[in-house]
Each structure stands twice: as C-alpha cells, then as structure tokens.
N, C-alpha and C positions, 0 to 999 in steps of 0.2 A: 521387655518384649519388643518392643518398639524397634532398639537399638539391635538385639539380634537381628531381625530382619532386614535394617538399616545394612548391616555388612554382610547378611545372605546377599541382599541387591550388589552390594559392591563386586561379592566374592561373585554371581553368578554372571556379573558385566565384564569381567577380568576373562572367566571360561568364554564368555561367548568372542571377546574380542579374539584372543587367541584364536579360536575353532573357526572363525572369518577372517583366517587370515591373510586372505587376498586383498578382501575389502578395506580390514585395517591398515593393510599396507598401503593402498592408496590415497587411503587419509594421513597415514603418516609423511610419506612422499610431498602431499599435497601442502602441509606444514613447511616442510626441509626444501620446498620449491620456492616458498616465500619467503621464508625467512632467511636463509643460506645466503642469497645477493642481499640484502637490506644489512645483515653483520657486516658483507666486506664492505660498502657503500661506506658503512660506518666506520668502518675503522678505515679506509682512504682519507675520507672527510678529515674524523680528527686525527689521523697519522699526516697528513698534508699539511694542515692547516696549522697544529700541536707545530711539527717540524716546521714551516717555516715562523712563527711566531716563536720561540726556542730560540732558531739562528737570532733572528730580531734580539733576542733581551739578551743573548750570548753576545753580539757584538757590538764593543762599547760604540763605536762608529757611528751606531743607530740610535745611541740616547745622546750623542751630540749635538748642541747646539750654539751653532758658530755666528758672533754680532757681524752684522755686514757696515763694512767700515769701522773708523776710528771715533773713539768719542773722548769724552773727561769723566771716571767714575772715580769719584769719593768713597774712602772709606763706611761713611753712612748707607754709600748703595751697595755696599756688598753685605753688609751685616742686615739691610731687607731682606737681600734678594738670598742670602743661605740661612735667611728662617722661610723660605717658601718650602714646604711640606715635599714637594715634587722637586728637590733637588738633592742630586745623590755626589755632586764633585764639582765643589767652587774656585776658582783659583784665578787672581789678577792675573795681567798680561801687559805688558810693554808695548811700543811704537813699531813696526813695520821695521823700521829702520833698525831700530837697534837688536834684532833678531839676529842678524848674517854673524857667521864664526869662522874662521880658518882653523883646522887642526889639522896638524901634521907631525908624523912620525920619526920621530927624530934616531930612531935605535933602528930603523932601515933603511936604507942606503938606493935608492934610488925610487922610491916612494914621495908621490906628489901630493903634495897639499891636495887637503878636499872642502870646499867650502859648505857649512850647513847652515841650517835656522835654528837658531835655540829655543826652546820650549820652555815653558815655566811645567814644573810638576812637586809632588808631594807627596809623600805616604798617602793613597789610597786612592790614589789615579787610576781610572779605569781602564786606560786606555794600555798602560804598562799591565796591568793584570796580576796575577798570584805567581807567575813562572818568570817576573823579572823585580829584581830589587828593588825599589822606589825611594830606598833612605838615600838620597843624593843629597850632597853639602856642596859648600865652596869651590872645591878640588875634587869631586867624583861626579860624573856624565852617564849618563844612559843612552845609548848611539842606535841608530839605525840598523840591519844589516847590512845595507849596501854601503854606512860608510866604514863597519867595522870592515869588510871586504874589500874594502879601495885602498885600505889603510893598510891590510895585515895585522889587524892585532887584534887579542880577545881579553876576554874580561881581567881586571890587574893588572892589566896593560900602562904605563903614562906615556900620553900625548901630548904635544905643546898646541895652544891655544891662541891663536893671533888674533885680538880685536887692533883696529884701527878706527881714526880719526881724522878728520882737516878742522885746524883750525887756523885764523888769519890767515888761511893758503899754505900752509907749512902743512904737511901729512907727518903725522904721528904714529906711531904703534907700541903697544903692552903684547908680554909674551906671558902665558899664562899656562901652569905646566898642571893636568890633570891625569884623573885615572878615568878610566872606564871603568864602571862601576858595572853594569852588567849590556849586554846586546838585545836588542829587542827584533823577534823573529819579520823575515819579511811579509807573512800575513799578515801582519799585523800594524805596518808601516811599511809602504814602498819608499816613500823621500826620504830625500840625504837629512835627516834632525839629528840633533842631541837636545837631552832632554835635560833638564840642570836646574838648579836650584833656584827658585824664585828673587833671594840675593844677590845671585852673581849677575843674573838678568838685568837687575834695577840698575847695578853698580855699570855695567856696561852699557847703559842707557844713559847712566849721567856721566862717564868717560864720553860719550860720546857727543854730549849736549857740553862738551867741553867743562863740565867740573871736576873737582879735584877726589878720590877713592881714599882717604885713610887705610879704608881697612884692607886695600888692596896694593897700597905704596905707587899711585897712581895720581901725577901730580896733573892740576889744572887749576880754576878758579874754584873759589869758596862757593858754596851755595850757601844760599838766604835760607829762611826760615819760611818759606810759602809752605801753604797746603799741598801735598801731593797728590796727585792723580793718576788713574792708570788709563793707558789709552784704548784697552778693551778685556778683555777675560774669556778662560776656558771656564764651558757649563755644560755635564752631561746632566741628565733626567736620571732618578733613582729608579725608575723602568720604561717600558716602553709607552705604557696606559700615561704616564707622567710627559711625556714631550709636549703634544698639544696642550695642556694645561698651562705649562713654563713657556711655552709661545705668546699663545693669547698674557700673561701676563707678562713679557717684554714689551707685548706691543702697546698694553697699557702704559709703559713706560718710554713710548718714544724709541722702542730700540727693534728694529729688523733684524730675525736673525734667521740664517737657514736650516733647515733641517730633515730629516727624510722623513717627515710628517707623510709626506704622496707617499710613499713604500708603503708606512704603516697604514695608513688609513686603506691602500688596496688592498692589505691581505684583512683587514678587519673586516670589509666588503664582501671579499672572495668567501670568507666565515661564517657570516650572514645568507651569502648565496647559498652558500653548499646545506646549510641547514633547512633555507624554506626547501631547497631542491630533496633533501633526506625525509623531511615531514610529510613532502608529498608525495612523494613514491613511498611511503611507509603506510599512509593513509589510503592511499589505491590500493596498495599489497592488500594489506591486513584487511581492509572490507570486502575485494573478493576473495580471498579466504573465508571469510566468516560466512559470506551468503554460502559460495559451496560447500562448509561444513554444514551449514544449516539443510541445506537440501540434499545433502547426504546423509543427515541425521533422520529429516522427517522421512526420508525413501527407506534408511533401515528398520523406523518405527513400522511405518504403513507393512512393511514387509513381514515385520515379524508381530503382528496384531494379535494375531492369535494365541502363539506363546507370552505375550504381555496378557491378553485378555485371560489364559489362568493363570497368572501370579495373583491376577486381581480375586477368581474366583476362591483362591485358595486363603486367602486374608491381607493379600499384601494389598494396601491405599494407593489411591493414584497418584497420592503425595510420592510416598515410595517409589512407586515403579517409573516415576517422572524423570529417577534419579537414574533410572539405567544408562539410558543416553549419554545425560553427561557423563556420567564417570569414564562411558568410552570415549567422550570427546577428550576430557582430558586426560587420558590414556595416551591418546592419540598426537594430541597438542605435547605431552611428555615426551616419546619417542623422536615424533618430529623436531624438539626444538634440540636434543639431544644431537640426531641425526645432521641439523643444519650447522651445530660448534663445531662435531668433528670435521665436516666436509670445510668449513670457515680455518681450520686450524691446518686443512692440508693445502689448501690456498695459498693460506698468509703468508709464507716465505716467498712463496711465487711473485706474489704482488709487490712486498718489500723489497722484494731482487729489482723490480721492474721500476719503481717509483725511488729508490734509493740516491 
C-alpha cells in the first residue's frame, strides 16, 4: 500500500510540475544558469591546463636535463644514476672540443662545407622521436634540417666527414665518408648537429687528444690503460613529474644542471590556481542555487497548502507528501542539468576555436 502511494505521490508531482509550467521552467532555467558557465569553466581549466601539460610531456626538450660545465664521470656514475626510477634516457658525452664536424658533399659540385656538433645518441633517444631512425653506427648520421638543407642531400645520401687535429704544431686531418641515416625535422632541432654514434664520438675524441683509432685506421700515439671518463652526459626525465626529482638528485651529487623546471612548475601553479578559482565559483554557484531552490520550493508548498493538506486528509502521511517537493526539485535539477550539457556542447567549439 505504502509503495502505491509512494508513486501516486511521484506520478501526481510529474502532473503538477508539467501543469506549472512556467514556474518549472524557471527552475529549470535557474539550474542551466548555474551550471552552463561552471561546465565551460571546466572544461577551459582542464582543456588549458590538460593542453599545456600534454605539449610539456610531448616535448622531449622539456624532460631535458643538461650538466652545466664539464666534469670526470666514471662508469660507476652512470650505472647510479640509470637505476634512478626518474630516468627515461641515459647516454655519456664527450669534451666541448671534440664535438665540432666538417661534412661536406662531395657528389655536388659547388656545395660548401657545413660545420656541425656531434651528438652522442642511441635507440631510444627522445629527442629523435618515433618518425626518425635512431639505429646510427660508425658510418650512418642523423643531421639536422638545416644542415641536410645547406648540404643538398636527403636520407641515403653519403657525405664526407672532416675531423681534424694539431698536434706538435703540424695540423692533421681524417676524411671520414658516412650516410645520412635519416633528417630530423626543424621543430624539433634548429642547430647545425649530427647526431652519431656514441663510438665514433669517443674515437674522435681520442684522434683528437692525439691517440691512435685502430678501428678507424687513424694513426697517433698508443693509449695507456687508464680509467676512462666522460666529460658530461645527455639525461632526459621519463616524464615531466620526474625532472625536479632527477634535479634535487644531481645536486645531491655535486652536479648543476639546467632545466625547464620554471616552465613546469608555472603551469603546475596556474593548475592549482585555476582549481581553488573553479572550487569557488562552483561553491558560490551551487549555494545560491540551492537557497533559491529552497525558497522556491517552500513558496510552492505554502502555495499549494491546501491541495497538500487533502492528500493528507485522504490517507497519504506527511512522510509521503514530503516527497512532493523533492521529486519536483529533482524534476527540475534533471531538466536543468540536461539543458546546461546541451547549451555547454553548443559552446565548446566556440571556445576551442578561440583558446586553440
């Protein structure tokens, strides 16, 4: 018995909302007025915030972090420092000096030597990415665009390789004949670099400290048997939450290094802001809403007293008829939130056009 009446109450809150339907449209309106701004709020917020944090972890750039100056690292500190949790791409590095390269195009005919830097890299360099080849050996290079563009040549290309040397005041030079292995777009590197194999890098470091290259028929003195060293290293972050982590522990290590730590940390900032600012203008919204539903609710009870007071006389409890009310609030709260998606959906392209 109980429950029939339960859904007479429902079924007769349904008729009345309908048959007021002026008043319910103002409640529903009254809904779709507060909540309609507080969705796009929200989706600005995390469409802004999403999007710049995105470009963040999309550009390897931004999980760089580069040692300032030159030091002495042992093999012992690299096998630390690539079991730290927060590293996504290890890879020694050579001297300043022994970076610079001459290539030059020898199959076109009035084509100028370009000088570059060489880079050390490795299958799984971030900074080469999914759309350029990484398997570089001995004899294949990953170049710049602007020096595959100075050059003339594209990928499959061979180019000759000039390092040089002074040694007891007599200038030396090795011609060194490679392929282009693939180009790497200008977004993605404006400097004249090739990008080569950790190998060829070493070998060109100790041509250059005047020892002798077997593997490369590159004649100088023998080298001893010391400990080798590297005079610094490329280290990105495996994401962006990972930089300051891998900072604070360099600096545990005596090693300064730069990185766009400021960038990230203002948009984690801006992310924070834009949240207490959504909280509270959600928290203003929604409670006046709530009071003027409430005295919207108690002016259509006091209003319709009479028709409540015989539902009562006729057997319905005031448990029951308590429920009139609500079922029209949330009648009204239904409509409404319905009303503020679609107005939010006819928006959003507007707003994505503008913030894009």
């Amino acid at each position: 018995m109980q429950v029939r009446r339960a859904m007479e109450i429902f079924r007769l809150a349904g008729h009345d909302f309908r048959h007021e339907w002026r008043m319910s449209l103002c409640s529903v309106l009254g809904v779709a007025v507060v909540l309609a701004p507080l969705l796009v709020l929200f989706g600005l917020k995390f469409g802004i915030v999403s999007g710049m944090l995105e470009r963040l972890a999309n550009d390897p750039r931004n999980l760089e972090l580069r040692p300032i100056g030159q030091g002495r690292y042992s093999d012992d500190f690299f096998e630390r420092l690539g079991d730290h949790p927060g590293v996504g791409f290890l890879l020694p590095n050579t001297r300043y000096l022994a970076a610079p390269l001459t290539l030059r195009n020898d199959a076109q005919r009035g084509s100028a030597p370009v000088d570059v830097s060489m880079v050390p890299t490795a299958p799984g360099d971030p900074l080469l990415g999914d759309r350029v080849r990484t398997m570089v050996d001995d004899q294949a290079i990953v170049v710049s665009a602007s020096v595959a563009q100075r050059l003339g040549v594209v990928a499959g290309d061979v180019v000759t390789g000039l390092i040089g040397r002074q040694v007891a005041g007599e200038r030396q030079q090795v011609a060194l004949g490679l392929v282009i292995g693939d180009i790497l777009p200008a977004a993605q590197q404006g400097r004249d670099v090739a990008f080569v194999g950790l190998p060829l890098l070493l070998a060109t470091e100790a041509y250059r400290e005047g020892f002798a290259v077997p593997a490369f028929g590159w004649s100088g003195e023998t080298r001893g048997e010391a400990i080798h060293t590297y005079a610094s290293f490329r280290l990105y972050a495996a994401s962006v939450n990972d930089v300051l982590p891998l900072r604070a522990y360099l600096l545990q290590e005596n090693i300064d290094a730069d990185t766009k730590a400021g960038e990230i940390a203002w948009i984690e900032e801006l992310d924070r802001g834009l949240t207490t600012l959504f909280a509270i203008i959600s928290v203003l919204g929604v409670t006046g809403y709530f009071m003027s539903m409430a005295v919207s609710l108690w002016a259509s009870v006091v209003r319709k007293q009479r028709d409540l007071s015989v539902l009562q006389l006729i057997g319905y409890t005031s448990r029951l008829i308590a429920f009139f009310p609500v079922v029209q609030a949330l009648l009204a709260a239904a409509c409404g939130t319905a009303l503020a998606i679609a107005i939010y959906l006819v928006v959003e392209p507007g707003v994505n056009a503008l913030f894009a």
